[in-house]
Structures are given as C-alpha cells and as structure tokens.
N, C-alpha and C positions, 0 to 999 in steps of 0.2 A: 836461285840463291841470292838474297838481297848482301849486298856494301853497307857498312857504315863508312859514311861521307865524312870526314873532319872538316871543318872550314878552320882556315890558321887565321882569317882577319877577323876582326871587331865588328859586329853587328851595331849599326849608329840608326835604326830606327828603334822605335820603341816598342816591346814585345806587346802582343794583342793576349787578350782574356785564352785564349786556345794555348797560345805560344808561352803566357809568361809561366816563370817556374812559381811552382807553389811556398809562399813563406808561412814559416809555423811563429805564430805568435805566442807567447808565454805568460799567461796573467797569471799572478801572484794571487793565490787566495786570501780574501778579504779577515783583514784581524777580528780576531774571537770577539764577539761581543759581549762587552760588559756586564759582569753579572747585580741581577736589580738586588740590592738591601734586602735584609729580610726582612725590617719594622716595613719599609713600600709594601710587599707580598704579604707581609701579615696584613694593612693594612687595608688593602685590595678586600684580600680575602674576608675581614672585616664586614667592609662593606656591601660586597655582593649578598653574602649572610641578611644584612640587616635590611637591605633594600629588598629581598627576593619578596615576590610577592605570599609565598608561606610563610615568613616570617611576620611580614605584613600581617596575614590574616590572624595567627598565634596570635599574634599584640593584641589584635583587634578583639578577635572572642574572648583574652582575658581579661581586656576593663572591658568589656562587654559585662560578662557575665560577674564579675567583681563589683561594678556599679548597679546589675540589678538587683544585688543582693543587697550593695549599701543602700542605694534610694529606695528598695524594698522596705525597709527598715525605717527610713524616714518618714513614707508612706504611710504604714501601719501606726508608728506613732501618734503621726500629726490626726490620723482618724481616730487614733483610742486618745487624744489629748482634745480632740474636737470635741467626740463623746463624753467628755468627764469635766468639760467644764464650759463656757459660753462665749470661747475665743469666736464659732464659727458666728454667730449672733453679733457681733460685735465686730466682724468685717461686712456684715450683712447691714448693718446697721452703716458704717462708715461708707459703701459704695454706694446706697442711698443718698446718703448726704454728698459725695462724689458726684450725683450724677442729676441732685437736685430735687429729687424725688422726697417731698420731706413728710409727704402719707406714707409710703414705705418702709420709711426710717422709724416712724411712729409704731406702726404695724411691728417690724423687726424689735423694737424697743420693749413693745408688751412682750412678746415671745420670749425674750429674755426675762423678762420679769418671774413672768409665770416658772422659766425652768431654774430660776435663782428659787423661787420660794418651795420650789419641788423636790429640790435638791435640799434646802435646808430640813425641810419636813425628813427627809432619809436620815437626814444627818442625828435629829435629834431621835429618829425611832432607834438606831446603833444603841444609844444609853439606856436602854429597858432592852434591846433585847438577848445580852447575853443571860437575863434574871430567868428571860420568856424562854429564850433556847434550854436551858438548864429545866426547866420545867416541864417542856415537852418532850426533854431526853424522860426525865425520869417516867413522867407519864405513857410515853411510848413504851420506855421497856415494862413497865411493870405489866401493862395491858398485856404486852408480847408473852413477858413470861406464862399470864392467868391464862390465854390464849394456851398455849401451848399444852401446858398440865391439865387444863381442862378435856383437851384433846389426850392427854393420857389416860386419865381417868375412865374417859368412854372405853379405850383401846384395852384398858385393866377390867376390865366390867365384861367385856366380851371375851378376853380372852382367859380369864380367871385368873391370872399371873400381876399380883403387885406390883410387880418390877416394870410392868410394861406403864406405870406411872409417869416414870422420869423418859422415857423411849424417845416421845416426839423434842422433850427438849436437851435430850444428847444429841441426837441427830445434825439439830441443829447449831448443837457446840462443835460439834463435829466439822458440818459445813463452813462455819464460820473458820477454824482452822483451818481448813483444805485455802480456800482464801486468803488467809495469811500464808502462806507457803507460796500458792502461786505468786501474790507480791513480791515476797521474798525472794522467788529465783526472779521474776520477771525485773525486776527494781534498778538491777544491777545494766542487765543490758538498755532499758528505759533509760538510765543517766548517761549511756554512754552516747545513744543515739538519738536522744530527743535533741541536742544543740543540732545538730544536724538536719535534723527534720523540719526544726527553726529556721537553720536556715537556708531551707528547702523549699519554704512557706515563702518567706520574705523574695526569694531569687524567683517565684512565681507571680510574686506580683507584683516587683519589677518587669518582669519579662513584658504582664499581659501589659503595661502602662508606657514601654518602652523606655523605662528611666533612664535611660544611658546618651550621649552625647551622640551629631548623628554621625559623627566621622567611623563611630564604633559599633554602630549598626551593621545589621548586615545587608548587602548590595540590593538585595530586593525589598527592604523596606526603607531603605535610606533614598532609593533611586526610582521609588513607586510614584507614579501621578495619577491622582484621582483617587486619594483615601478618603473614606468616608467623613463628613461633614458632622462635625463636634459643636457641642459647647464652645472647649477648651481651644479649639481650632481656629474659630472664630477672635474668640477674645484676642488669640496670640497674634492671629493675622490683624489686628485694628492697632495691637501696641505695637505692632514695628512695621506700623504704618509710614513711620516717619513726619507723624502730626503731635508734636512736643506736648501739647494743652493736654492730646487725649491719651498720649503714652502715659503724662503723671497721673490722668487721672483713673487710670487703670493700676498702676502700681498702688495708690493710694489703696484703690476699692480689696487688693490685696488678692487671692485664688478668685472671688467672689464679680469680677469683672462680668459674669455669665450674667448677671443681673441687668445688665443693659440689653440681652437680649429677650426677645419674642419668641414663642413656641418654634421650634424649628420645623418646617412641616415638609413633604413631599410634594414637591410641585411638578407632575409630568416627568422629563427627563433628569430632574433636578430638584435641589432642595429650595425650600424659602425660608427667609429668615428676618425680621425689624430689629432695628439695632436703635435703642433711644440714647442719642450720644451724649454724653455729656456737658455741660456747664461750659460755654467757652470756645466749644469746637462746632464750624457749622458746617452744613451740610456736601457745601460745594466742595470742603477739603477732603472729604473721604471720595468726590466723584471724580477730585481731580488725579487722586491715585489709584485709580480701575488697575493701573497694569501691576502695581505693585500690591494691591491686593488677591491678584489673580493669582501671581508666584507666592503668595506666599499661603494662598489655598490649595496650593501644590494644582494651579489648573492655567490655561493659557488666556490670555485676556480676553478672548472674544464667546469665553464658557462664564464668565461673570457678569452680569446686568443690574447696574446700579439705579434703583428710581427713588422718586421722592413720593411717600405718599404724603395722605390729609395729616397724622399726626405733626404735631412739632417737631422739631430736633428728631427727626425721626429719617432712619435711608433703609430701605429693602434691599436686599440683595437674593437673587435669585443664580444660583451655583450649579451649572449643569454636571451631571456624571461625566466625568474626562470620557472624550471621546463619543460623547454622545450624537451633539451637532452635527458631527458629518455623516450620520446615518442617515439614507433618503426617508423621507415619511412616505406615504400610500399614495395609489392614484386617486386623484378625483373622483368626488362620487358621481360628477356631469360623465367620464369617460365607465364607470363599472355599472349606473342607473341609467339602465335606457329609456325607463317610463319618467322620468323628470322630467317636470316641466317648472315653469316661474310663474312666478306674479311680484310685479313693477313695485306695485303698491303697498303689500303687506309680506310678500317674499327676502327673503338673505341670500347672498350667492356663493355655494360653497368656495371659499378660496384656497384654506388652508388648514395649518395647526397653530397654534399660539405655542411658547415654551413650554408649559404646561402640557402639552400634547392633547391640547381640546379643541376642539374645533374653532376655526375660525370665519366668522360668516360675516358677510358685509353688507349693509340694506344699502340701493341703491336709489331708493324714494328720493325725487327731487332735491338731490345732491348733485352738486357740479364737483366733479373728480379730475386730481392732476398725479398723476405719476413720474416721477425722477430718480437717476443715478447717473453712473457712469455706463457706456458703452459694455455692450455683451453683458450685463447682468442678468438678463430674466424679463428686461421693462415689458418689454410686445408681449410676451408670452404671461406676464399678470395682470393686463391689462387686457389682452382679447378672452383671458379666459371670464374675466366679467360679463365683457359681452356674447360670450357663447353661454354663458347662463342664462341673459338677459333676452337674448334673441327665442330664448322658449317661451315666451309671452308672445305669442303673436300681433297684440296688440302696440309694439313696441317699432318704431320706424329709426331707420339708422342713415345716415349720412356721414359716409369715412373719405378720410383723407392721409393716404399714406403717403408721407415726405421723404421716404427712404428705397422705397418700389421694390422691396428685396422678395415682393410677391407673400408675405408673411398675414396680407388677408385676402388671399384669393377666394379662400373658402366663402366668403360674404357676400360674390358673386350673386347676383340671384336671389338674394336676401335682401343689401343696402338700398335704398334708392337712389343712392350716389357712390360711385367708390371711386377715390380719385389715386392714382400709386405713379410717386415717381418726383426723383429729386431734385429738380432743373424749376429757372425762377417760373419760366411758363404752370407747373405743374402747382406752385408758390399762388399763380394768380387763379387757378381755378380754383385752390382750395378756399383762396380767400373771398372769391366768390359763391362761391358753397357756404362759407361761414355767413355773407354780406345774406345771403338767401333765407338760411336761417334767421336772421334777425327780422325779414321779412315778413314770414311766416307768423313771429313771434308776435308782433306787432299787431299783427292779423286777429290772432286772439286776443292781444288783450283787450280790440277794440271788439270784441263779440260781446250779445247780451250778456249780462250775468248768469251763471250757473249755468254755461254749457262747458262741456266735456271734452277732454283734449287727447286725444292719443299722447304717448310719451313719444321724442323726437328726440335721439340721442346723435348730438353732434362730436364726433369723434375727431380727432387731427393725432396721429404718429408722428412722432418726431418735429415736436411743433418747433421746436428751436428753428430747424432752418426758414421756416418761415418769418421768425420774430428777427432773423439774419438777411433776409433777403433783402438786395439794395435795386428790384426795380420798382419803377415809377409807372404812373400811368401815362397814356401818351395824350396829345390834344392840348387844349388848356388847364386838363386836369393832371397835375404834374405830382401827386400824390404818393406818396412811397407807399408798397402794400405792406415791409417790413419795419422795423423801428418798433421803441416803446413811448412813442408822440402822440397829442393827439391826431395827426396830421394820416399816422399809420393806419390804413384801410381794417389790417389783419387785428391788430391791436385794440380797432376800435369797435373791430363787431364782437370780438369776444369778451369786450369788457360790455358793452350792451346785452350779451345773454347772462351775463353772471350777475348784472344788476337788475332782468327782473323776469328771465327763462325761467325760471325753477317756480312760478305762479301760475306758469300755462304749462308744463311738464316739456318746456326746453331746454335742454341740458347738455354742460359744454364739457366734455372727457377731454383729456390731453397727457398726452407722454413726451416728455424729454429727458435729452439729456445734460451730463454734465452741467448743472444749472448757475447762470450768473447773472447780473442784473440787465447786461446787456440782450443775453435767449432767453430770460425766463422774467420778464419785468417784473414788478414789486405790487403792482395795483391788481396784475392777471394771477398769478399765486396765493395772494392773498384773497381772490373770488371763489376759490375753491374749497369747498364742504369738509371733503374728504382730499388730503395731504398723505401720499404714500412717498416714501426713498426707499432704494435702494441704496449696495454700498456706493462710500461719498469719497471723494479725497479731504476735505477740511469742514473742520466747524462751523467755521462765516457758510459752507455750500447746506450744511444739515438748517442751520436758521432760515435759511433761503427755501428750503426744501419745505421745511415743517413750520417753520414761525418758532421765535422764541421761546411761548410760554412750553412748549411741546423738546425744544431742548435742554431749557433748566429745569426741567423736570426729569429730564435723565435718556431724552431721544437722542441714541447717538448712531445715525448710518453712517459716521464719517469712521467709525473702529468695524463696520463690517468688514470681512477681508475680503477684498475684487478679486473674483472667482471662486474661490473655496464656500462665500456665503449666496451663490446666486440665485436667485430668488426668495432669498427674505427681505423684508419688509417691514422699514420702519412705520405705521400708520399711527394719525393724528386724526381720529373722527369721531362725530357722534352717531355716525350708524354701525360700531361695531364693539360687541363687548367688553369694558376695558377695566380693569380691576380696581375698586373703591380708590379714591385719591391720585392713581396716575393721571397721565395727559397722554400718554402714548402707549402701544403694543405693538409688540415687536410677533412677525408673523412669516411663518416658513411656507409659503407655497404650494402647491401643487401644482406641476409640472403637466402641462398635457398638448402632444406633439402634433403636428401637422395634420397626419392621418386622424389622430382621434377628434381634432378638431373640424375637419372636414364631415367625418360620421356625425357628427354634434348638429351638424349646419343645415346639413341633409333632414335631420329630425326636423329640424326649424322650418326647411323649408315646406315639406309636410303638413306641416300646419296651415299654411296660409294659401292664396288661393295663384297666388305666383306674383312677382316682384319682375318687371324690368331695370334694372341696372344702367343708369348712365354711368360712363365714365369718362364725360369732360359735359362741362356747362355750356348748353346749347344758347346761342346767342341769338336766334333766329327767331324766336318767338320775343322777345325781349321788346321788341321798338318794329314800330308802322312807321315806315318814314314819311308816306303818304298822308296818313292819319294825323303824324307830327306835325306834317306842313300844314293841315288844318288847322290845327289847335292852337300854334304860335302867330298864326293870321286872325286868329280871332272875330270879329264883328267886325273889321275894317275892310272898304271892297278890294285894297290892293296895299301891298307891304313891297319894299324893294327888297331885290335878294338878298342885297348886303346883311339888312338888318332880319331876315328869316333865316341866312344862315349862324348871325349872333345868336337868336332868340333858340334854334334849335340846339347848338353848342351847351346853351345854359340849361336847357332840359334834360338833356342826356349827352355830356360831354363822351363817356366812353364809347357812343356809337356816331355820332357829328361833329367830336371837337375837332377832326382834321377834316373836315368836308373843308371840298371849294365849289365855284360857280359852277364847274362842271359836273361833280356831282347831284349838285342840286336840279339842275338843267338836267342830266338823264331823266334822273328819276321822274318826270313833272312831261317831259317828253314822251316817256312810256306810257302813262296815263291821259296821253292827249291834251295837257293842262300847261304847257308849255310858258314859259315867262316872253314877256312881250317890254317893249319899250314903251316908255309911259314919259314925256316930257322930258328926254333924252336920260331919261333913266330907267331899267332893267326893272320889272315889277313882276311879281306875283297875285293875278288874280283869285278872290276868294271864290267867286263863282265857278270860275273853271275845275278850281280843286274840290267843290263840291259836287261837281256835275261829274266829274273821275271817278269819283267814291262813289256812289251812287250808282253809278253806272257799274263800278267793279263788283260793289255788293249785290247787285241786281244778277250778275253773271253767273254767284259764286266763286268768285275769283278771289285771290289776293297776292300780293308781289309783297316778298319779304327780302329784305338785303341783310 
C-alpha cells in the first residue's frame, strides 16, 4: 500500500517538462469577419462571367458569325457593283499606273472601253425591246393557242366528239391554274423565309473568305501556320511590309494589288511567285525584311527565299509548305546505285535536292572547289561525298589532307596517293608539302608537248583553316611561315599557284573550312575557286566572304541558315550546276551518306583500279643526293672550300642543308672516300674525289640517302 508524502516546504528549483503542472491556455475566438458588399460580389461575379472562357467563346462565335454575314453582304455587292459597272477596270487601270507599267494601263484602258461601249449598246436595245417583247408575247401565244386547237381538231376527228376541240386547250388552262395555286400557297412561306436564306447565302460567303476580324476567328484558323499561298496573301504580306513607298502604292492600286504579281506556280516543297514592285521601292527593301515577310506569310523565316532574278524591279520569292524543310530528302543515289560510275569530264555528281525538290547535280570539270560554314554542319560529309563520286572514275588521282584527323577519310585508304590526317603544325607541314608537290607536278605538265593528256589530280585539304593559322616556320635559313595569307606563306603560296593555272592540266585544288575570315580563309584563295559552296554562317560580312558579293546581293544568304536544324544545306555559287534563269545562287539540301556507306562506295572504287599504295607522310629521302649535290655546287672547278659548299648547298635546298655544318659535310664525303683535305691552310673539297665516289657508287649499285 503506497503513502501520499506531503512536503510542507517550497520547492526553489524549477519544475522540469515531466514535473511541471499542466497550464490551460484560453484563446479567444478570432472576431467574425466582415462581411464583403454586395455591389464587390456582384462585381466578382460579373467578372468571372465575362472573363470565363465560354463567354469568351459566345462573344467570339457571335461577331464571328454576325460579321460573316455583314462582309458577306459587302462581298456580294462589291462583285455585283464590279459586274455592272467598270469600277474593277478602273482599279486595274490605276495599279498599272502604280506600278509603272503604262502597256498595261493601255491594255486595262481598251478593256474598259470596249465594256463602256457594250454596255451602252444594251442600254439602248431596253428602248425597242418592250415593243419586241409585246410582240413575241403575242406571237407566242397566238402560235400556242393554233398549236393546241389544232391538236384538238385531230383528237375531235378521231374520236368523233366535237368537244374534244377545246380538250388540249382546257387542259392546259387547267395546268396553268394548278400553277397559280401552287404560287399562291408556296408565296406566303417563300416571303417569309427567303430573307433568311439571304442571309444564309451572304454568312456563306463570308464564312468561305473568312471576313471576320482574327481575334474572332476560331483557334484553329486564327492559330494555323502554313495556309495556303494566295494572291490576296501575298499582296497583304508586301503592304505591311513596313516599306511606306510600297504600302501607298498598293492602297493606291486598291483590291487590284495582285497585278504586281506573277503566276503563282508550285515549286517542289513550295510555292513560287515574281513580285514586279513598284515605282520607288527597290529591291534590297523587301530582302531586307525576310523575317517580317515570313510572319506575315504565316511561315518562319528560314521557309522564305528571297532572290533577285534578270527582270527589273523584280524579287522571287519562293515559300516552302510550313514544315516542309525539316523533312529529310532520300539517300543518295551513289549509296541505293551500286552500278554507278563517273566521268570527270562530261559527268555531275549527285549531291542533292534544290527547294524545288529536283535534283541537284554538280560537274566537277576543271573546277577548283571551296566549301565553308560553321563547325558540325555537314562541311566533310558534302564535301567527301563529291569525291566518293568522283573516285568512280578510275582515272582520277587524289591527294588529301585531313587537318582535323577525326579519321572521317579513312575509307580513302588505299585509294589517295597521299592521305595526310591530323592536326598538329607537323601534320600543317606535310600537307603543305603535298600541296608544294602538287605544284610540281603541275608544272610538269604544263611544260609537256602540246596536246598531251593529263589524268585529273584532285588536291584535297580538310579543314584548311588550320593550316592558313599555322605559325611555324621553316628551319635553316629558310625562315618562311608555311601558314599566313603573305606572299612569304609556303601553304598560301602553292595554292594560289594551282588556282592560277591547275585547272589547264586537270589540277585541281578542293578545300573545306571553316568559320571563314580573312585571316583562315584569305581574299585572293576564295576568290580562286570555280565553285563557292556555305553552309550555315553567323553574319553577312562571313556569307560575302564565303560566296562573293555578286552571289549575296542577289539573295545568297547562309548566314539566316539555322546551325543545326539546316545541316547540310548548301548555299552554292557556280557554273557547273543548274541554277534558275537570273539568280547567282541555289540553295541545295544534301544527301547525307554515313561512314559505312561511304566505305562500300570506296571499296567499289577501289575495284576498279589496279591497287593504289597510300603514303601517309611526305618521304624526304628520295628528295636530295647529298653526294650528288656536292657535285653539282662544285661545278667545273678542281676544288671549292667547305665553307662556301656548304653556302652554295644551303641555297639549293635550304630545307635539307640549311642547318648542315663542317661535320656534316665531312661525314658524308668521308663515307664516300672523298674526304675534304687542306688546301693552303684551308679546308677544300676536291672535285675529283667526288667524282671518283660517284662513279664508283653507281658502278656498285649503291646509293646513300640522308
């Protein structure tokens, strides 16, 4: 049995959470909240109402449908006020003269003429013909009547009954009342419901013309992109162009605006259309608003393609179906035609599709070719598919140099007689040796008899920019940058030597870069090339750099392709490839073909030919006899001092002797038993001895290459 303990003293520490006693707090319930006004809640409720989006719509459907009845109405008028009098002739006549055209206005003038003097002849035939009408009333019926009786007569004759006289033409009194009667009931309901059916008529053709304002449209035709390509589409997208000259001079021309354009036609994925603008307004203003032509052809800027063709005051616009561009086109015919082959000379190499969706084919005849954009567009893969075309000509010899090494022409392996891959300055000096080699070559022929025959020699360079960036030198006395746009520049210099006279022996200089500026892509090497292709650009100043002027005022713009979404199309500027009366340029979508089907391609090629060794770096060992050299700069004199053999060999071939010294030269002369001896306490080179080496070496079969 437990105690209760009392304590009688004061607890003086402070009770813990277990110990202390529980206190009950007492919160007062918070005061009634005020109640809201009724005008606020009416208010509220107002506006929920008016804002809901069903009310929205209610609004919307009924000046929807209230304004296609009214502009219905306006519609049908202004067509039966067109039809009755020679207002439409007389806007026809004044956008003529709007737009300059003063044969037209001529032409439009007789037209009028003719339907004034057409019109008056009607006018005065009304004065004779209610005489004529009253005439042929009575003439018709009288005929009707003898018609008729006459037909009784017969029916009275046969049937022997007089009466059956009048028969056919009671009957016909008859039918004639049944007629009246039907009007008679019909009449009634006809007045009640004809206004109706009027304006039944009218809200149909509002509807089909969309007369209504587009806020009051409904969401899918208000919110559509990619509606079909009008007259009246066009016109509207030029007058709120925001070009002042040609907004008035479209107001002027009045509905009749349409007269500035050209047949509208189906081009490929797209429509086409020549627009002859007006008096005042020139051409560069409508290209300078692409974008705001785009929206207002309900299409995005990069589905419009503004050029100029040969007409004057003349811009084409070519409008793809929304959405069309981003569809991929077809493979290659090089990857679905296994039996393809080329030819250099009278052959095209399928590249792609133009906007039109037709083919696009490129001759590669003794054209020197530069391809440019920016990074990841498509450049390698447009650019090797040329020469996986090309390479089906067996007669066609390649020398490439990839600056990038990403291994993207392996497949060439075994095909090139040079393939140099790889992005370091070293890999800078062989290609530009491989170039300096070509020029050699070139050189070669053109010093051959006349009229002989050249294989094609297609010098290739990938990513030549880092070459035209390369800052080394040569070593020796020869202190020569391989890179720069100088004459000083080794790279610079040999490719401006193919592009001034390769293309007459079938030596021809390809190049891809990118991102182009005057420092990677010089002014004298761009402008050597035949054939000018871009990809997409960042700016205008890179599209002129790309293509040349004449090829962007004429409406070449890869700097509005979009990077990535457009990759591998292709701004090109050529004459080896079909490009539509008056432009300068065509714009050209690719065909994509991937490593694998590039490699099956290669393979064909190499099939053809009887087998290709592949260097892949420039052998220097055949290059220079040093032996040989120290003959040749000793000349007819019996002894030369080393000093001035190893000048005289420096000046011959700096890149293999500009750094010799005495000991170098002393090997080599030692090796051959030809040794330099002291000649009047100076160091000499006997001419004898180096003849007696040679002689002796050739005699062996021997020979010692450094």
């Amino acid at each position: 049995m437990s105690e209760n303990v009392v304590h009688l003293h004061k607890a003086t520490d402070p009770p813990t959470a277990d110990t202390a006693p529980t206190v009950l707090t007492v919160v007062p319930d918070a005061p009634p909240a005020r109640p809201v006004p009724l005008w606020v809640r009416s208010g509220r409720a107002v506006k929920t109402v008016a804002t809901h989006e069903t009310t929205r719509a209610t609004v919307r459907a009924a000046a929807r449908h209230g304004l296609y009845t009214f502009n219905g109405g306006r519609i049908v008028a202004r067509r039966a006020w067109d039809g009755r009098t020679g207002s439409r002739y007389e806007r026809m006549i004044r956008a003529a003269e709007a737009a300059g055209n003063l044969e037209a206005a001529e032409e439009w003038e007789e037209r009028l003429q003719r339907f004034r003097a057409a019109r008056h002849h009607r006018r005065m035939d009304l004065l004779h013909s209610p005489v004529e009408a009253a005439k042929g009333v009575a003439v018709g019926a009288g005929m009707s009547i003898g018609v008729l009786v006459a037909l009784g007569v017969v029916m009275a004759i046969n049937t022997g009954h007089v009466g059956d006289v009048i028969t056919p033409l009671s009957a016909t009194v008859d039918f004639i009342a049944l007629l009246i009667r039907i009007v008679q009931i019909v009449w009634g309901p006809a007045l009640s419901i004809g206004p109706f059916l009027a304006l039944l008529a009218l809200w149909s053709v509002g509807r089909k013309q969309h007369a209504a304002p587009a806020w009051a449209l409904p969401a899918n035709v208000r919110n559509t992109e990619g509606e079909p390509i009008t007259p009246s589409i066009v016109v509207k997208a030029l007058r709120d162009l925001g070009v002042p000259a040609l907004a008035r001079a479209i107001k002027e021309m009045g509905d009749a605006g349409a007269s500035m354009l050209g047949p509208i036609r189906i081009a490929g994925c797209g429509v086409e259309v020549d627009v002859t603008l007006p008096s005042g307004v020139a051409t560069n203003e409508v290209q300078a608003k692409r974008r705001k032509l785009a929206e207002n052809l309900t299409r995005h800027e990069h589905e419009v393609f503004i050029t100029i063709p040969q007409a004057a005051r003349t811009v084409r616009l070519w409008v793809a179906d929304s959405g069309a561009l981003d569809e991929p086109i077809g493979p290659s015919p090089l990857v679905t035609d296994d039996t393809m082959t080329a030819d250099y000379t009278k052959g095209k190499a399928p590249w792609g599709q133009d906007l039109r969706g037709d083919a696009a084919a490129l001759s590669l005849y003794q054209r020197h070719l530069l391809i440019t954009g920016l990074s990841n567009q498509g450049k390698t893969v447009a650019l090797r598919s040329l020469a996986l075309w090309l390479s089906l000509d067996k007669s066609v010899q390649f020398l490439m140099g990839d600056l990038k090494g990403a291994g993207d022409w392996n497949m060439f392996d075994g095909l090139a007689t040079t393939l140099i891959q790889g992005p370091t300055d070293e890999h800078v000096i062989q290609v530009t040796e491989m170039v300096e080699g070509a020029v050699d070559e070139m050189n070669r022929r053109l010093q051959a008899p006349p009229g002989t025959v050249f294989p094609p020699l297609i010098v290739l360079v990938d990513e030549a920019q880092v070459a035209f960036m390369c800052p080394a030198k040569g070593t020796g006395k020869d202190k020569r940058p391989y890179g720069g746009a100088k004459a000083d520049s080794r790279y610079f210099m040999a490719v401006r030597k193919i592009h001034n006279q390769g293309r007459a022996v079938n030596v021809l200089m390809w190049q891809g870069t990118q991102d182009p500026t005057n420092e990677n892509l010089p002014k004298l090497v761009r402008e050597g090339a035949h054939t000018r292709a871009s990809l997409a650009l960042g700016t205008e100043s890179q599209a002129r750099m790309a293509l040349g002027d004449k090829a962007v005022d004429g409406g070449a713009a890869p700097n509005l392709l979009r990077p990535g979404l457009d990759r591998g199309t292709l701004v090109v500027a050529s004459d080896g490839i079909s490009i539509p009366a008056g432009q300068s340029s065509i714009t050209v979508r690719t065909h994509y073909v991937d490593d694998d089907a590039a490699t099956a391609i290669t393979d064909r090629a190499k099939a053809l030919r009887d087998g290709v060794t592949t260097l892949h770096a420039i052998d220097h060992s055949a290059e220079h006899d040093p032996l040989a050299d120290i003959a040749a700069v000793i000349g007819d004199a019996p002894r030369v001092r080393t000093k001035d053999v190893l000048a005289r060999l420096a000046a011959r071939n700096s890149d293999a002797y500009g750094d010799w010294s005495f000991l170098d030269l002393k090997r080599v002369l030692d090796d051959a038993d030809a040794g330099p001896y002291k000649s009047d306490g100076v160091m000499c080179v006997a001419r004898d001895r180096v003849a007696r080496a040679l002689a002796n070496r050739d005699g062996d079969g021997s020979a010692s290459a450094e």
